[in-house]
PDB file of the backbone (N, CA, C, O) and the ligand in Angstrom, with CONECT records:
HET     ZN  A 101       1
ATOM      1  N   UNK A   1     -16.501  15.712  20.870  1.00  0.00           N
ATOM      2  CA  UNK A   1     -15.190  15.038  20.754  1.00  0.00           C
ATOM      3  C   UNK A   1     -15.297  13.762  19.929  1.00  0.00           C
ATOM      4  O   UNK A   1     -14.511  13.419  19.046  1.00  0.00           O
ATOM      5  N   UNK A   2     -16.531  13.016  20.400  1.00  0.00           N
ATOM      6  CA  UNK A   2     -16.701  11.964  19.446  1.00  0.00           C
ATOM      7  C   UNK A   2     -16.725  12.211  18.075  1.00  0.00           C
ATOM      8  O   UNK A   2     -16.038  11.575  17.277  1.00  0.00           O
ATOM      9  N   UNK A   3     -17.521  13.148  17.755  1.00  0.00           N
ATOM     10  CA  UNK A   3     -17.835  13.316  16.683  1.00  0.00           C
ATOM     11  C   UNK A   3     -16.241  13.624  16.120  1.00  0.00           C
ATOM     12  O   UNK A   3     -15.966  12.863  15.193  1.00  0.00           O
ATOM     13  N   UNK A   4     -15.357  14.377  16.401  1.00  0.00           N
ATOM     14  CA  UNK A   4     -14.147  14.847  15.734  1.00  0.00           C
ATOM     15  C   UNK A   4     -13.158  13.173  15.353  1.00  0.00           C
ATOM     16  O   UNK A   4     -12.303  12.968  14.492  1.00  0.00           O
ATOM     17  N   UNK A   5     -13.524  12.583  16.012  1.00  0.00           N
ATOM     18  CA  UNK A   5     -12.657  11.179  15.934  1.00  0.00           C
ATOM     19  C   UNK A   5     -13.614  10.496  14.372  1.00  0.00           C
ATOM     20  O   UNK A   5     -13.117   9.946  13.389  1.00  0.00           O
ATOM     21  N   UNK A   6     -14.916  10.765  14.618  1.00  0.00           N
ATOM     22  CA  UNK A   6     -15.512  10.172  13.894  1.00  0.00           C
ATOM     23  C   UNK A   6     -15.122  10.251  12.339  1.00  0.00           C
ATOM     24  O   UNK A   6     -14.926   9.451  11.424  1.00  0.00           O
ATOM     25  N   UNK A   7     -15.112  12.172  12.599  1.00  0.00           N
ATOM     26  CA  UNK A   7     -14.549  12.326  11.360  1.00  0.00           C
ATOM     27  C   UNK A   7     -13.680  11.763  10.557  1.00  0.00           C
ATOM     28  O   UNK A   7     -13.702  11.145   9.493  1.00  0.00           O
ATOM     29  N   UNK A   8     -12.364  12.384  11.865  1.00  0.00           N
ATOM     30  CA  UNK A   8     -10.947  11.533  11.311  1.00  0.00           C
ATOM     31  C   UNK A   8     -10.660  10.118  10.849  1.00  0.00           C
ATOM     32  O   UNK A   8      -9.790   9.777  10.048  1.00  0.00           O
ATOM     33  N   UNK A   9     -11.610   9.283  11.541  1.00  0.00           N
ATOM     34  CA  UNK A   9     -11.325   8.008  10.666  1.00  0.00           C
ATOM     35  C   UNK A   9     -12.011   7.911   9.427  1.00  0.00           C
ATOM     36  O   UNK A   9     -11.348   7.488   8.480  1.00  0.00           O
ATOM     37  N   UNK A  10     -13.193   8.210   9.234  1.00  0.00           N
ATOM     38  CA  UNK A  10     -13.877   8.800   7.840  1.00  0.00           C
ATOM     39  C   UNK A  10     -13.300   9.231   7.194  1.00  0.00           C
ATOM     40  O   UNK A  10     -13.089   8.553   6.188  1.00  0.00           O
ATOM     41  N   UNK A  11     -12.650  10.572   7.252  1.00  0.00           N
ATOM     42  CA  UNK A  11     -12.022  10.926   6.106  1.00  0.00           C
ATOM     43  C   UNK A  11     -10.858  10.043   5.637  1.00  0.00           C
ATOM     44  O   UNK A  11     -10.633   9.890   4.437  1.00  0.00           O
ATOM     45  N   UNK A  12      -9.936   9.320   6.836  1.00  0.00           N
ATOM     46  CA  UNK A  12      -8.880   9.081   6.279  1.00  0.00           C
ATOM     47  C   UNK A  12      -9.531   7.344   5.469  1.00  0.00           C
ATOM     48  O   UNK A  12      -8.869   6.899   4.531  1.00  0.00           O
ATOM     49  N   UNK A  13     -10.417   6.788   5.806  1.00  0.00           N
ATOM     50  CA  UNK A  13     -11.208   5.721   4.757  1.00  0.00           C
ATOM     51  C   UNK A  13     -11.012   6.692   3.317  1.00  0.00           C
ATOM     52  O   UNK A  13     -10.784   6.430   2.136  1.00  0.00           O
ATOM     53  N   UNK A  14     -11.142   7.427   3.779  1.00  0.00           N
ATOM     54  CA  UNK A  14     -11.959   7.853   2.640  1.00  0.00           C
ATOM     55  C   UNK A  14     -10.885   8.287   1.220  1.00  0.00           C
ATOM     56  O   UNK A  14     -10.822   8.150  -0.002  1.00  0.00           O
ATOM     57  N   UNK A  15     -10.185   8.857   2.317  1.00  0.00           N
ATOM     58  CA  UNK A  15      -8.548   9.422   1.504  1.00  0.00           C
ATOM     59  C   UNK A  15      -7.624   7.866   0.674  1.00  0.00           C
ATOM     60  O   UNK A  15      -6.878   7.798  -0.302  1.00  0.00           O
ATOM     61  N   UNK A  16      -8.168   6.779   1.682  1.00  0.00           N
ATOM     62  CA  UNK A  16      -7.416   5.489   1.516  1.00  0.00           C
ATOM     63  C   UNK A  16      -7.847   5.475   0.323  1.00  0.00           C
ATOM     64  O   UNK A  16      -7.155   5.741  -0.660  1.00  0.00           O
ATOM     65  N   UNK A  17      -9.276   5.097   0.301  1.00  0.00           N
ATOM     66  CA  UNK A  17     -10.010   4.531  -1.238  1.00  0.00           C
ATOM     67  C   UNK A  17      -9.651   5.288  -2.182  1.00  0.00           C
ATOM     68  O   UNK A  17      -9.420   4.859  -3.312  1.00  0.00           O
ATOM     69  N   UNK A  18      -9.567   6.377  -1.883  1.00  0.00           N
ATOM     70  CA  UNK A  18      -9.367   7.603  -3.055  1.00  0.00           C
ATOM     71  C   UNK A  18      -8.097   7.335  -3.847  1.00  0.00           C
ATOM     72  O   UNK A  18      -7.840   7.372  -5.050  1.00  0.00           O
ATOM     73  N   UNK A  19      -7.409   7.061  -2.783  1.00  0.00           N
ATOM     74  CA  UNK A  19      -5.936   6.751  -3.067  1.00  0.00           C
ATOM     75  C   UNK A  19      -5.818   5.136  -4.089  1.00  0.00           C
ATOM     76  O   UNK A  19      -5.222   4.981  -5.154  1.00  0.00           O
ATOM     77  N   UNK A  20      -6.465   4.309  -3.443  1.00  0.00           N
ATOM     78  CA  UNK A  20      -6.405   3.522  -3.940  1.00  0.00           C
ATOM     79  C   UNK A  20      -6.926   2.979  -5.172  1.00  0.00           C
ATOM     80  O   UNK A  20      -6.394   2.154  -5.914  1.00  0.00           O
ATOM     81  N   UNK A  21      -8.447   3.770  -5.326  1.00  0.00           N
ATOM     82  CA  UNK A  21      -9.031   3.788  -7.090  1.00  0.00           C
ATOM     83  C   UNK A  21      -8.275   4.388  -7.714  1.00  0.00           C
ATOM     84  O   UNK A  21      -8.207   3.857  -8.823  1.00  0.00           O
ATOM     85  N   UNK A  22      -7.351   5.599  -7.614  1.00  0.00           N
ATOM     86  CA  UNK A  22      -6.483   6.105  -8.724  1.00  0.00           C
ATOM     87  C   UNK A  22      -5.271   5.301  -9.110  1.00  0.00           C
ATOM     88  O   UNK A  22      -4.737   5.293 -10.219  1.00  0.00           O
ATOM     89  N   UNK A  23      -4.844   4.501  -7.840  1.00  0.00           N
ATOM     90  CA  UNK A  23      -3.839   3.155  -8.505  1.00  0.00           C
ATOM     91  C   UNK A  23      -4.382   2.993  -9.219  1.00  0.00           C
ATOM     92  O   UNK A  23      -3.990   3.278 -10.351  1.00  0.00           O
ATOM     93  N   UNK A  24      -5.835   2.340  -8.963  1.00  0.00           N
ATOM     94  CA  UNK A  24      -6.001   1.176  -9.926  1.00  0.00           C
ATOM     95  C   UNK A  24      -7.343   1.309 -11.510  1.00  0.00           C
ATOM     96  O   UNK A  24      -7.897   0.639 -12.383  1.00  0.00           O
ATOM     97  N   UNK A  25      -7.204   2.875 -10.869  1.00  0.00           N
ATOM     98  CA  UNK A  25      -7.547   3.857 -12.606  1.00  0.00           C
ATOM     99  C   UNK A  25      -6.481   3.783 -13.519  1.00  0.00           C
ATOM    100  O   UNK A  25      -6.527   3.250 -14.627  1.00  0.00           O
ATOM    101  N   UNK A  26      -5.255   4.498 -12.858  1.00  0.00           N
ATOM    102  CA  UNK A  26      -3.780   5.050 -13.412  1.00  0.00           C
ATOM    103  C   UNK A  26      -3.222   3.283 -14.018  1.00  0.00           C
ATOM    104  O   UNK A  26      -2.837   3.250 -15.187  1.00  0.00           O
ATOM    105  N   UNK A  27      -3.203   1.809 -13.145  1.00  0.00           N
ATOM    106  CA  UNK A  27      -2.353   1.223 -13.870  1.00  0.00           C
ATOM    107  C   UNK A  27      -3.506   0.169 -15.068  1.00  0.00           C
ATOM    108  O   UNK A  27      -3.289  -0.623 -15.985  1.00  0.00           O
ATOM    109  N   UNK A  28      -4.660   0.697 -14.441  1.00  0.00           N
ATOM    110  CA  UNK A  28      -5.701   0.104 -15.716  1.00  0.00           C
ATOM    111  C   UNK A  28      -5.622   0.856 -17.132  1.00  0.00           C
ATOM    112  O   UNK A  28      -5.546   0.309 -18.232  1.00  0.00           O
ATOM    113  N   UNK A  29      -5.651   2.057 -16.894  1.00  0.00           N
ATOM    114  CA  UNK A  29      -5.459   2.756 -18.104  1.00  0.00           C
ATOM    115  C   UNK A  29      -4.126   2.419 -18.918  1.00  0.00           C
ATOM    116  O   UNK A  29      -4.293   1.973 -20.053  1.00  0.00           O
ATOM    117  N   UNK A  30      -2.996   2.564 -18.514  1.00  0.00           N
ATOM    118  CA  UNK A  30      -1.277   2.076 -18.643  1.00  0.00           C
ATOM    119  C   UNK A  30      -1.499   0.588 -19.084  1.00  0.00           C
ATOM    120  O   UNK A  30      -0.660   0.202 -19.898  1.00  0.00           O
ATOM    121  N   UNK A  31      -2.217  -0.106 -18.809  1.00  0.00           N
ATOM    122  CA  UNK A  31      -2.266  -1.696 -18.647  1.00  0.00           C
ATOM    123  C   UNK A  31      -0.989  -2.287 -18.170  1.00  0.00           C
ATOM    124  O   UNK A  31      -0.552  -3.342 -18.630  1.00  0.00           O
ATOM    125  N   UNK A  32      -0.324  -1.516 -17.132  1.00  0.00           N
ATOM    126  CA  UNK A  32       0.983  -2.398 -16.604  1.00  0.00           C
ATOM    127  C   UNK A  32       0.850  -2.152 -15.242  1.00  0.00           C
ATOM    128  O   UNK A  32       0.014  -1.346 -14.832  1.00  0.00           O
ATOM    129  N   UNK A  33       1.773  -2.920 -14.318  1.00  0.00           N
ATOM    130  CA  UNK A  33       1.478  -2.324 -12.931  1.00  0.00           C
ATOM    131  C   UNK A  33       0.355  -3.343 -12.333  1.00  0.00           C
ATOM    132  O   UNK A  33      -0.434  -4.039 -12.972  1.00  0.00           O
ATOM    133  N   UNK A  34       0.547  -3.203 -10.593  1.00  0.00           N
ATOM    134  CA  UNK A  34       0.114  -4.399 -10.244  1.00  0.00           C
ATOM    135  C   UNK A  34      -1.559  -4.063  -9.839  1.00  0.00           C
ATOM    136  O   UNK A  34      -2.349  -5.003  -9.747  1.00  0.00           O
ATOM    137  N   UNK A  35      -1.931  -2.870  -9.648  1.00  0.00           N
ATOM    138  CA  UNK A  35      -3.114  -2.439  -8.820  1.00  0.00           C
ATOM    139  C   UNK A  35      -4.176  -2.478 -10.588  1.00  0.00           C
ATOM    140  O   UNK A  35      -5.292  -2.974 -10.431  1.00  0.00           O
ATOM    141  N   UNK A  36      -3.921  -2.105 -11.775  1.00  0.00           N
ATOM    142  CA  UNK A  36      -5.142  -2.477 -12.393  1.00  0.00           C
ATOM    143  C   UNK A  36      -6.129  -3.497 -12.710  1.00  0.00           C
ATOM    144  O   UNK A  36      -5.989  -4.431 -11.920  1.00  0.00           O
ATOM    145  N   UNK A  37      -7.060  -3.704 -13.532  1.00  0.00           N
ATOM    146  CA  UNK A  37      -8.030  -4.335 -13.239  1.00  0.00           C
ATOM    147  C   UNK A  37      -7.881  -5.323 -15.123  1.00  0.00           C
ATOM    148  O   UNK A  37      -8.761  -4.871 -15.855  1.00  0.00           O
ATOM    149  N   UNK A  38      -7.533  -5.767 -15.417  1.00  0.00           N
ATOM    150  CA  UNK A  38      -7.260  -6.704 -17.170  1.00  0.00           C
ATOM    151  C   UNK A  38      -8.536  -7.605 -17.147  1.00  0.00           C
ATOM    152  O   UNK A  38      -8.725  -8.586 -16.429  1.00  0.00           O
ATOM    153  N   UNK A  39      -9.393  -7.054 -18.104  1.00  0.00           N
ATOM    154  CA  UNK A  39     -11.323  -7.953 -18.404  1.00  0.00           C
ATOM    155  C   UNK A  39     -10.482  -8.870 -19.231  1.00  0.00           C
ATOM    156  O   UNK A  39     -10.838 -10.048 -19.215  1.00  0.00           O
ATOM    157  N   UNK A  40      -9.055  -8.449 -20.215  1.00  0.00           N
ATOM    158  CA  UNK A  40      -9.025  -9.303 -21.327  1.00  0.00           C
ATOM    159  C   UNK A  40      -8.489 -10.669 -21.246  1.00  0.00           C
ATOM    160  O   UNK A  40      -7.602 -10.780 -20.400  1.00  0.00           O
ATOM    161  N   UNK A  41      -8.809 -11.842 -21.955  1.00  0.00           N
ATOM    162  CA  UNK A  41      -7.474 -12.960 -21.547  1.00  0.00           C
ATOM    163  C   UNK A  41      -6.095 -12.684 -21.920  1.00  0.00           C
ATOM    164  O   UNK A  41      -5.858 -11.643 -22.533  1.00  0.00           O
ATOM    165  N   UNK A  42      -5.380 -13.298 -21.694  1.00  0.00           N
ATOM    166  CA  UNK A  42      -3.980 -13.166 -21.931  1.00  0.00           C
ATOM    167  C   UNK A  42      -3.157 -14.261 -22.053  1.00  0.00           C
ATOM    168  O   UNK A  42      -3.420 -15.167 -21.263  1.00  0.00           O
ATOM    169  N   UNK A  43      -2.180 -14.462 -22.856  1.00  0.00           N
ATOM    170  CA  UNK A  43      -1.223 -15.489 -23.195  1.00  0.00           C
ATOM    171  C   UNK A  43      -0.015 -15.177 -22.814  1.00  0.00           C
ATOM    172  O   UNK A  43       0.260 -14.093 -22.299  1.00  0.00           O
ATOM    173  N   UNK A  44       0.921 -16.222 -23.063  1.00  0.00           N
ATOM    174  CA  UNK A  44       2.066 -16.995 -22.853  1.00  0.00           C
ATOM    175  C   UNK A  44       2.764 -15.723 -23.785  1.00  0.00           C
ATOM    176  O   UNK A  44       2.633 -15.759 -25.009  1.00  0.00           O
ATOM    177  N   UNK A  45       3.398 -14.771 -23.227  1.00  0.00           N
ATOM    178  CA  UNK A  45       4.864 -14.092 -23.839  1.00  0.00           C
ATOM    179  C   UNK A  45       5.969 -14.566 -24.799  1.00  0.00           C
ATOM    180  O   UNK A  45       6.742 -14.040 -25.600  1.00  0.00           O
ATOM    181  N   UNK A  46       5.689 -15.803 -24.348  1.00  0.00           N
ATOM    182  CA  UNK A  46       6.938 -16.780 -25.045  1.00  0.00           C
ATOM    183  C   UNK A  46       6.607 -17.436 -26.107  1.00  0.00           C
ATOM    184  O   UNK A  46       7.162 -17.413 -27.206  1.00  0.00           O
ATOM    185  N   UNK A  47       5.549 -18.120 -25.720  1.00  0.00           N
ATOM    186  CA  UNK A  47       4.996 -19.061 -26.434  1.00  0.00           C
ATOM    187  C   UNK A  47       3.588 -18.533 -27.249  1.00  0.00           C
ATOM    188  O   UNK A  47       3.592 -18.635 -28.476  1.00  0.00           O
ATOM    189  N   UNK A  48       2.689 -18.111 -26.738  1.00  0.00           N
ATOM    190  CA  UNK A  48       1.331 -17.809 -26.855  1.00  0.00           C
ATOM    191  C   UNK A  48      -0.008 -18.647 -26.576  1.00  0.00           C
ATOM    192  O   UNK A  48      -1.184 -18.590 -26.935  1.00  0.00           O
ATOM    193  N   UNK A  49       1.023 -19.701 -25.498  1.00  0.00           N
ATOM    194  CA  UNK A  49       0.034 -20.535 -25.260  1.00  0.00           C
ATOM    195  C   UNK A  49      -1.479 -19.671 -24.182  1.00  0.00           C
ATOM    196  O   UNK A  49      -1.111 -19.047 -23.186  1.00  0.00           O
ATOM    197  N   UNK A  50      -2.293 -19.697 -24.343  1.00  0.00           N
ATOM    198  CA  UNK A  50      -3.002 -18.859 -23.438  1.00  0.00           C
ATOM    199  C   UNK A  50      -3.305 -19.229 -22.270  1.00  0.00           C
ATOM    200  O   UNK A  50      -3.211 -20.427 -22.000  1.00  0.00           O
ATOM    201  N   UNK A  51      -3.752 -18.278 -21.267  1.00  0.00           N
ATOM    202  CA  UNK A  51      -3.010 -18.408 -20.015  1.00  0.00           C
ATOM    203  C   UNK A  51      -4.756 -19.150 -19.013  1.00  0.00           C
ATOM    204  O   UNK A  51      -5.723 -18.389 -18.988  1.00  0.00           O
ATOM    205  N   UNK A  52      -4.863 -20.290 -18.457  1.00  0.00           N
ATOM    206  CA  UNK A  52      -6.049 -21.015 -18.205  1.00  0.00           C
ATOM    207  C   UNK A  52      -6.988 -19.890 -17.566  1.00  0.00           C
ATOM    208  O   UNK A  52      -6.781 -18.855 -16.932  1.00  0.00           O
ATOM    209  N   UNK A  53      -8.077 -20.546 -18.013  1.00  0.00           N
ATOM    210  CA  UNK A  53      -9.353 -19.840 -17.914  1.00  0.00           C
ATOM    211  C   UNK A  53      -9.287 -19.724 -15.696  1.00  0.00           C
ATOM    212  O   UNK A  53      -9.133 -18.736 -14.977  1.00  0.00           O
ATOM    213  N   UNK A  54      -9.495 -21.270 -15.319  1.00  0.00           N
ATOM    214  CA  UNK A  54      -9.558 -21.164 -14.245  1.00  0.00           C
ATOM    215  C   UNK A  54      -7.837 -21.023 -13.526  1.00  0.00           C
ATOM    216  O   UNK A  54      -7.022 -21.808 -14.010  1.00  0.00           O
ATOM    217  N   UNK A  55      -7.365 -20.136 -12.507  1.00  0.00           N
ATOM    218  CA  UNK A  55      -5.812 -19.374 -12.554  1.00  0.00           C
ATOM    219  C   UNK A  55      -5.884 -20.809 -11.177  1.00  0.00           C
ATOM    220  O   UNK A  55      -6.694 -21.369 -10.438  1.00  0.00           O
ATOM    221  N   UNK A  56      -4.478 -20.821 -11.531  1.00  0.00           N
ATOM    222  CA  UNK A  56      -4.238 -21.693 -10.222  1.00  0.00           C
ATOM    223  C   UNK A  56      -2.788 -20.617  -9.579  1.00  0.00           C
ATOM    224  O   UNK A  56      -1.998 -20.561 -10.522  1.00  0.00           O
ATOM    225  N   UNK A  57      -2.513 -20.226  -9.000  1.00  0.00           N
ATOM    226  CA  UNK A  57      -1.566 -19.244  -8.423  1.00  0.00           C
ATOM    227  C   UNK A  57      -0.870 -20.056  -7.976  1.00  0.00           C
ATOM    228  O   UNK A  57      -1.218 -20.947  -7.201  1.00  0.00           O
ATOM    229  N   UNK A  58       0.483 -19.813  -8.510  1.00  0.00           N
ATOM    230  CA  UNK A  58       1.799 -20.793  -8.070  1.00  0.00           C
ATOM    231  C   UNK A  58       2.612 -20.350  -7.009  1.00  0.00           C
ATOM    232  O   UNK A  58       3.600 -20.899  -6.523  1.00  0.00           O
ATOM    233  N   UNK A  59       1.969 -19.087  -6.656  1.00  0.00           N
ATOM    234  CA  UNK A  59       3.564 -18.541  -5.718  1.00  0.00           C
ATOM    235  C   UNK A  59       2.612 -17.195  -5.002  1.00  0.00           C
ATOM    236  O   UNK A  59       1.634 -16.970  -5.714  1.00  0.00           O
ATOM    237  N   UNK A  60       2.672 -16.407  -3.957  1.00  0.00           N
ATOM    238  CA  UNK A  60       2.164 -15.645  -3.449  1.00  0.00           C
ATOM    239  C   UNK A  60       2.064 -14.100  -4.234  1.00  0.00           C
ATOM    240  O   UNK A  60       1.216 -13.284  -3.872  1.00  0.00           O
ATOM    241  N   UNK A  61       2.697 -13.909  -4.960  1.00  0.00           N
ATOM    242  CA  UNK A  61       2.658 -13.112  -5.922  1.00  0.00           C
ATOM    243  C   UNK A  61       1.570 -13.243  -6.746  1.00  0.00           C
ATOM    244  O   UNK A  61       0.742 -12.339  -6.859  1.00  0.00           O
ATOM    245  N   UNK A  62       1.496 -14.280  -7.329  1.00  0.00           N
ATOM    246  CA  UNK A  62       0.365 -14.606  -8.548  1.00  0.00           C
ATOM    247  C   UNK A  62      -1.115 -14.302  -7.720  1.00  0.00           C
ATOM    248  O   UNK A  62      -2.037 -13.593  -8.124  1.00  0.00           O
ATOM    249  N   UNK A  63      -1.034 -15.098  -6.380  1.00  0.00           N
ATOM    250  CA  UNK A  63      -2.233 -14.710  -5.360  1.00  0.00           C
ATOM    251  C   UNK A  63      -2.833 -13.793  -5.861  1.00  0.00           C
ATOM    252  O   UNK A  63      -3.761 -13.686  -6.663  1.00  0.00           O
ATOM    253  N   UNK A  64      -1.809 -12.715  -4.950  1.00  0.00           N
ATOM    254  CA  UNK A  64      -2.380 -10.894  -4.935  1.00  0.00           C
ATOM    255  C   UNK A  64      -2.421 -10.176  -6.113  1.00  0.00           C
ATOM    256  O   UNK A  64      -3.183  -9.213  -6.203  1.00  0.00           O
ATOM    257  N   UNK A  65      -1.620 -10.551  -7.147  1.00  0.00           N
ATOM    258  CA  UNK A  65      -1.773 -10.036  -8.410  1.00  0.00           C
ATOM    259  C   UNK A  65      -1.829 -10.199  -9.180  1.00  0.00           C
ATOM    260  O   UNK A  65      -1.708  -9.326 -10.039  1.00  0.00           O
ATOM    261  N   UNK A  66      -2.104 -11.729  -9.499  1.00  0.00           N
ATOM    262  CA  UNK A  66      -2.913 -11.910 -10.658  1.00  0.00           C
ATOM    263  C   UNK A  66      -1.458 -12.680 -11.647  1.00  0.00           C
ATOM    264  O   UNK A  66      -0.368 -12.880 -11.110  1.00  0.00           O
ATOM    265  N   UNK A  67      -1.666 -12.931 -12.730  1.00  0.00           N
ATOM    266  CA  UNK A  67      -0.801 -13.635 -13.665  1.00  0.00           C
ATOM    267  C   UNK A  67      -0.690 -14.710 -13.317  1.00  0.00           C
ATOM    268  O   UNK A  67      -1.437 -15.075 -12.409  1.00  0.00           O
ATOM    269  N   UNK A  68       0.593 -15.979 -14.068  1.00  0.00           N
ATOM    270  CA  UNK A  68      -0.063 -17.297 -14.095  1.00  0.00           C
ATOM    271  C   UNK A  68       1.562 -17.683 -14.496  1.00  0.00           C
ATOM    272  O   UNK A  68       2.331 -16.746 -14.708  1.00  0.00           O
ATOM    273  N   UNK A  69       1.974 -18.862 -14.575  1.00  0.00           N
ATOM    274  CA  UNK A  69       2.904 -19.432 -15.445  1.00  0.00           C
ATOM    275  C   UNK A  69       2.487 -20.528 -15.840  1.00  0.00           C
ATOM    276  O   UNK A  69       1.749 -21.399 -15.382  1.00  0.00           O
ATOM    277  N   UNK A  70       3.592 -20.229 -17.613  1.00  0.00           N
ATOM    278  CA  UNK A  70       2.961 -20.895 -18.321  1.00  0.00           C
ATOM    279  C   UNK A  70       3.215 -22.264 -18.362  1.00  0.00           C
ATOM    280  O   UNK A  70       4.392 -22.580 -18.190  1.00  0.00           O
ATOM    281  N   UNK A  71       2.144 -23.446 -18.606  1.00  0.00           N
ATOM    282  CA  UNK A  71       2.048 -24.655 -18.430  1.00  0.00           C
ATOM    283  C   UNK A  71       2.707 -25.211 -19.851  1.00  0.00           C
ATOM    284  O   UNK A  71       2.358 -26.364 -20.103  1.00  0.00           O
ATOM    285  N   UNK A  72       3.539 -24.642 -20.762  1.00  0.00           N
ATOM    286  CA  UNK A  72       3.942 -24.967 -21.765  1.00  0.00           C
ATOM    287  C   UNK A  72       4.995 -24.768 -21.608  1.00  0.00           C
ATOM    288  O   UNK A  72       5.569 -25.825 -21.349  1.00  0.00           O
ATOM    289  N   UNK A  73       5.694 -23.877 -21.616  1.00  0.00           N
ATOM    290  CA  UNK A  73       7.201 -23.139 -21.533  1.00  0.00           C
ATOM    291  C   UNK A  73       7.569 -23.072 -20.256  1.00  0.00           C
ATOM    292  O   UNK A  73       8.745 -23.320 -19.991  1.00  0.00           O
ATOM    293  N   UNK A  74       6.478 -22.660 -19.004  1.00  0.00           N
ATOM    294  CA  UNK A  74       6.929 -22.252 -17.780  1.00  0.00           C
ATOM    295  C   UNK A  74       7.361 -21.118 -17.346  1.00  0.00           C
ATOM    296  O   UNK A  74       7.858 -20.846 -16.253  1.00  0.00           O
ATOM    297  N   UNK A  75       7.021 -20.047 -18.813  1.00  0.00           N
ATOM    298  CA  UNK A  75       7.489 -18.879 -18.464  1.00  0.00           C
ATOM    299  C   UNK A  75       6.399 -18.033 -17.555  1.00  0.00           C
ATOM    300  O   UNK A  75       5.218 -18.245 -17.833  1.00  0.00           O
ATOM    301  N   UNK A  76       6.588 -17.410 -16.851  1.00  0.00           N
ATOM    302  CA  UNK A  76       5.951 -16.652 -15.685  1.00  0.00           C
ATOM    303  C   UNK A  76       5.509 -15.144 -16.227  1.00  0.00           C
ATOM    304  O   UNK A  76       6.423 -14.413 -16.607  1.00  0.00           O
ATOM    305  N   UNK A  77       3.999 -14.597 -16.283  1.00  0.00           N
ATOM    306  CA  UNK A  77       3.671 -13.438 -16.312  1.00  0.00           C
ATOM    307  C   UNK A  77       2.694 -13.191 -16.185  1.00  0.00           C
ATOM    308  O   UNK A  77       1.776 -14.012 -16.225  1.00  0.00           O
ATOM    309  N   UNK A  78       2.558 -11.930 -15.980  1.00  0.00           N
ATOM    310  CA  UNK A  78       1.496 -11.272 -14.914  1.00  0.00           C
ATOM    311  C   UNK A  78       0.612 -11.132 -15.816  1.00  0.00           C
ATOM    312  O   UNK A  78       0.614 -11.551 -16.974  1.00  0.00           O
ATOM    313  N   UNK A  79      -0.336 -10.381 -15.122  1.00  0.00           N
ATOM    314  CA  UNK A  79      -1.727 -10.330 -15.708  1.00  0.00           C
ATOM    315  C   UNK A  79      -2.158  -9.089 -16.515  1.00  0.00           C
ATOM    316  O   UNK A  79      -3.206  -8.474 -16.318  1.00  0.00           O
ATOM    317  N   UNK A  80      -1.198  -8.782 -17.478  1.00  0.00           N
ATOM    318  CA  UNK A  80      -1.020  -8.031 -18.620  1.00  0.00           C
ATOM    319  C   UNK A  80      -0.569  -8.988 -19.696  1.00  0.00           C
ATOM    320  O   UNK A  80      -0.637  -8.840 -20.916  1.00  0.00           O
ATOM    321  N   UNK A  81      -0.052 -10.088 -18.935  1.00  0.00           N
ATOM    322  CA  UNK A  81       1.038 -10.813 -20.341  1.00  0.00           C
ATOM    323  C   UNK A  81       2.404 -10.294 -20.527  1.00  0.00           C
ATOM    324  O   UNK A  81       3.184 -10.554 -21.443  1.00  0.00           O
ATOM    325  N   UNK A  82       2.611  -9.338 -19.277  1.00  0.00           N
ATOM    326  CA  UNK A  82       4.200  -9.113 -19.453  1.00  0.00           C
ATOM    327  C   UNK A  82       4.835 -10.245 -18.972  1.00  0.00           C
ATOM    328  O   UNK A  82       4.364 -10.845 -18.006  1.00  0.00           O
ATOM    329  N   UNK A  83       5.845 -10.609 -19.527  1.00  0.00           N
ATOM    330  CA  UNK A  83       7.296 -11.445 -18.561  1.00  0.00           C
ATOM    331  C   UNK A  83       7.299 -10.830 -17.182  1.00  0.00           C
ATOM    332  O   UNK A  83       7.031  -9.669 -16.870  1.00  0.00           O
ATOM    333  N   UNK A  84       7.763 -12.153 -16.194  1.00  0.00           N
ATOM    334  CA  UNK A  84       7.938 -11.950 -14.823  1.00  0.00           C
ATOM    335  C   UNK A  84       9.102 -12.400 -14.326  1.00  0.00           C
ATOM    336  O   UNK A  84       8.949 -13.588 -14.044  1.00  0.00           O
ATOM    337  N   UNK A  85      10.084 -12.071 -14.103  1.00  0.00           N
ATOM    338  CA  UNK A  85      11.201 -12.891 -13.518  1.00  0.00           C
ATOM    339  C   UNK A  85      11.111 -13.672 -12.443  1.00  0.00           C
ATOM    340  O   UNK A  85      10.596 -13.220 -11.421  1.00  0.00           O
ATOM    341  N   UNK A  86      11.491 -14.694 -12.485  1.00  0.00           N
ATOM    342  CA  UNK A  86      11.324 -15.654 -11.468  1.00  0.00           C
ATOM    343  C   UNK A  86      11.065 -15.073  -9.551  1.00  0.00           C
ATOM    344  O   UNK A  86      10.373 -15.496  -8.625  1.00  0.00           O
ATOM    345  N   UNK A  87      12.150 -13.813  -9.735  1.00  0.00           N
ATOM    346  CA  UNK A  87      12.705 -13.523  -8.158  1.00  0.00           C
ATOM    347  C   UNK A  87      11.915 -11.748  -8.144  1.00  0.00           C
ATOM    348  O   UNK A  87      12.297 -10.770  -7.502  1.00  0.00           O
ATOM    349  N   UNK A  88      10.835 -11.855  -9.020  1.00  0.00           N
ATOM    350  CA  UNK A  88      10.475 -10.446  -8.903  1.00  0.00           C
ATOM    351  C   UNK A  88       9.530 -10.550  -8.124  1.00  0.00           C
ATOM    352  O   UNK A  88       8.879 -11.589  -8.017  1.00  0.00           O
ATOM    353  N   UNK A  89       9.241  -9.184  -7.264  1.00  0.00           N
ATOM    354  CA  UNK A  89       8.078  -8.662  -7.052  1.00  0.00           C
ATOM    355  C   UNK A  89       8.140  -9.859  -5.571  1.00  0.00           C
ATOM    356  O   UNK A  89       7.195  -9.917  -4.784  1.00  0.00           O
TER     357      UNK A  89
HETATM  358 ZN    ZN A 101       4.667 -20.363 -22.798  1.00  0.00          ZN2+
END
């Protein structure tokens, strides 16, 4: 019996991760979307000011996913360099 429980939480780890590297295969490849992984730097949408080396996260969003606003313009975007609307996400 143990063993059958054992399983079940195993597999479903297992199903999680699975699930969750193909987010973040699928929006790395796309380069949009919040689960991929961006090696590259990225700039200011607006401006092109580029976006600081060390991130200071302004809002709980930026936290978990990354992007920055910009210290020039103030325009807000994620960590592709797309635009972010103020009230998104
Ligand atoms: Zn800017």
């Amino acid at each position: 019996m143990a063993m059958v429980v054992v399983m079940v939480v195993v597999g479903t780890l297992f199903l999680g991760l699975l699930g969750l590297g193909t987010l973040v295969v699928r929006d790395t490849v796309r380069r949009r979307g919040k689960w991929g992984v961006n090696p590259r730097p990225i700039e200011c949408p607006n401006c092109g000011e580029p976006a600081p080396v060390v991130r200071k996260p302004a809002n709980r969003r930026q936290m978990l996913w990354g992007g920055a606003t910009c210290a020039e313009c103030g325009q807000e975007y994620d960590k592709w360099g797309d635009p972010v609307g103020a009230d998104a996400g």
